[in-house]
C-alpha positions as CSV (number, residue, x, y, z in Angstrom):
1,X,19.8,-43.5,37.8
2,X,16.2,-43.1,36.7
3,X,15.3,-39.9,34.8
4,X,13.0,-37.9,38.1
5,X,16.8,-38.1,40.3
6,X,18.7,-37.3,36.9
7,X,16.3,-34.3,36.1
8,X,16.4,-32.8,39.9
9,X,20.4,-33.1,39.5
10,X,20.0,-31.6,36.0
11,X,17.6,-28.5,37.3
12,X,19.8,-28.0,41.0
13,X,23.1,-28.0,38.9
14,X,21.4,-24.9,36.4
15,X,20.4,-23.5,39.5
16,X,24.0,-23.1,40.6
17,X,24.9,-22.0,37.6
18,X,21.8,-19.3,37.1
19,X,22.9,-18.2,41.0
20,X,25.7,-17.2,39.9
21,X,24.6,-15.1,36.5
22,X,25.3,-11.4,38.9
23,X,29.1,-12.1,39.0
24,X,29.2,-11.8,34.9
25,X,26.9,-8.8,35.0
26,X,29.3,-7.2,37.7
27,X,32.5,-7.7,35.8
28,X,30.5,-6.2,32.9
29,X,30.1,-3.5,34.6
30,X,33.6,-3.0,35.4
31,X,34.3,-2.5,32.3
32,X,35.1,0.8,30.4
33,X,32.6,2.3,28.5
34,X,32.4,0.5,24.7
35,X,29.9,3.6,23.8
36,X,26.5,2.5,22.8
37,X,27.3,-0.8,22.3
38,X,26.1,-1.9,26.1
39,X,23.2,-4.3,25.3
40,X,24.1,-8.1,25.7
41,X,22.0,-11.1,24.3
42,X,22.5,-14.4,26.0
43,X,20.7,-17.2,24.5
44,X,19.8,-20.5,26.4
45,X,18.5,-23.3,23.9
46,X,17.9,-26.2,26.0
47,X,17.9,-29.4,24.3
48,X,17.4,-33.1,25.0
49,X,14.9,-34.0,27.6
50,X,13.6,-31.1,28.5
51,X,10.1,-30.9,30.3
52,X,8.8,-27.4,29.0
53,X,5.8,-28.1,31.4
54,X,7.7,-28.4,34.7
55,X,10.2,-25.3,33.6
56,X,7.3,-23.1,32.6
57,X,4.4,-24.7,34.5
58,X,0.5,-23.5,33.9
59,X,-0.2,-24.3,37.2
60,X,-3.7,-22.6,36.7
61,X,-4.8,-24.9,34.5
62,X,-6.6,-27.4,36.3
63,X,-5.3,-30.2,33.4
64,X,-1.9,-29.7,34.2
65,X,-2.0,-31.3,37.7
66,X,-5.0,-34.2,36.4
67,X,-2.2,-35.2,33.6
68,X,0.6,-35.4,35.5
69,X,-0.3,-36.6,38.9
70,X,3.6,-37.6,39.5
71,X,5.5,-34.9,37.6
72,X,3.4,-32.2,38.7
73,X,5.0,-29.1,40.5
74,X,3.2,-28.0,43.3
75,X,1.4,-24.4,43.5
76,X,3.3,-23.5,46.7
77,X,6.6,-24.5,44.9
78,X,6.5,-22.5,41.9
79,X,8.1,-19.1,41.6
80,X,4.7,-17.4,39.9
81,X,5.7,-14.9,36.8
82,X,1.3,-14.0,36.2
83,X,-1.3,-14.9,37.3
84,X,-1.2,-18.3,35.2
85,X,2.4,-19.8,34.7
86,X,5.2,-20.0,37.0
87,X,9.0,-21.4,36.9
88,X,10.1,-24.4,38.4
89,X,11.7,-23.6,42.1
90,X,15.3,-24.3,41.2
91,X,15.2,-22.0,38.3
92,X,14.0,-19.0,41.6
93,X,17.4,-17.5,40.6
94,X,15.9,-16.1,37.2
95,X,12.7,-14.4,39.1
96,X,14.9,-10.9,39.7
97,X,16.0,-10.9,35.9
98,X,12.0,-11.9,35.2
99,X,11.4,-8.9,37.4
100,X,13.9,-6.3,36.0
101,X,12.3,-6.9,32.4
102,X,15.5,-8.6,31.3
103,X,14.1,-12.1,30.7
104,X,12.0,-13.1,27.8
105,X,10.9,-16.7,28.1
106,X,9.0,-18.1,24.5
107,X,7.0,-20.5,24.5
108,X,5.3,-22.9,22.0
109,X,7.8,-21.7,19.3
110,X,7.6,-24.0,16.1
111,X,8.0,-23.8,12.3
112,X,5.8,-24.1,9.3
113,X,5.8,-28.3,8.3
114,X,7.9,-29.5,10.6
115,X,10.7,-32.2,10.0
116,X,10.2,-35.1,11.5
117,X,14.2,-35.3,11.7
118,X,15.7,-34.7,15.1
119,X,18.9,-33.5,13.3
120,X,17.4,-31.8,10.4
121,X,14.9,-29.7,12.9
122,X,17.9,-28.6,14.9
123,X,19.9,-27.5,11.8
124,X,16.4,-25.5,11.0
125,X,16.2,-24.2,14.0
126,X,20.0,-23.0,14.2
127,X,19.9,-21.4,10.2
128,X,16.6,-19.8,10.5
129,X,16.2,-21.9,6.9
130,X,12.9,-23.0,5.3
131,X,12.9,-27.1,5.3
132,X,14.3,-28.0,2.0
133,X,16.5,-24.7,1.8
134,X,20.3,-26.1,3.3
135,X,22.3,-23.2,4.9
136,X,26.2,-23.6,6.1
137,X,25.7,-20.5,8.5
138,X,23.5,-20.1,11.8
139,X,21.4,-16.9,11.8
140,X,23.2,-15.0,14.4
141,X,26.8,-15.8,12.6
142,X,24.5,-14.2,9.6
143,X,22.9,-11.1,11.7
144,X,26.4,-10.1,12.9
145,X,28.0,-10.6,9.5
146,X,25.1,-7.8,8.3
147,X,25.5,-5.6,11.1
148,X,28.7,-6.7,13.0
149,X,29.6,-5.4,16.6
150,X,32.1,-2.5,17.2
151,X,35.4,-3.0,18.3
């Protein structure tokens, strides 16, 4: 399989799974009132090959489309968050979170001197360590330990 037909598999089958993020949100809602503890924070770390470009794409910037004259997304395709960057159409099942203020997308998100380790950057990355510091707990495992949930 060459990696364009293994990506459009990749993005359709997240699609599916994005389309189908108001069932959790209704069973949530079903739910008895846990007092003020109604906030919920889902994070998505996508790793491997990921193409930040063609998930977030600056399709205003004219360089975009003159680099990538295969890869590129067109306009008409994108679903348009400003006036300058857009999502890739089979992530359109996110626009109505985008909309309700209940998606944050960051991007360009790095660390002071990066490691050139694969393995090392992700352990950074999941302990929220400085490069030579070597922590056996993830950040959020730490931020609930310091504040945890209620019952």
């Amino acid at each position: 399989m060459d990696r364009r037909r293994f990506l459009q598999r990749s993005l359709a089958s997240m699609a599916f799974g994005f389309a189908t993020l108001d069932a959790p949100r209704a069973a949530l809602a079903a739910l008895p009132s846990a007092g003020p503890y109604r906030n919920l924070l889902v994070l998505i770390e996508l790793k491997g090959g990921n193409d930040g470009f063609n998930t977030l794409v600056p399709f205003a910037d004219p360089t975009y489309y003159a680099l990538r004259p295969k890869l590129a997304i067109s306009r008409d395709a994108i679903v348009q968050l400003s006036d300058r960057a857009g999502l890739h159409p089979a992530l359109a099942p996110l626009e109505p979170l985008w909309k309700n203020r209940e998606l944050a997308i960051l991007q360009g998100v790095g660390y002071p001197e990066p490691n050139l380790s694969h393995f090392r950057s992700i352990e950074i990355w999941d302990t929220a360590s400085a490069a030579e510091t070597y922590l056996q707990d993830g950040w959020l495992t730490r931020t609930f330990a310091a504040a945890p949930p209620p019952a």
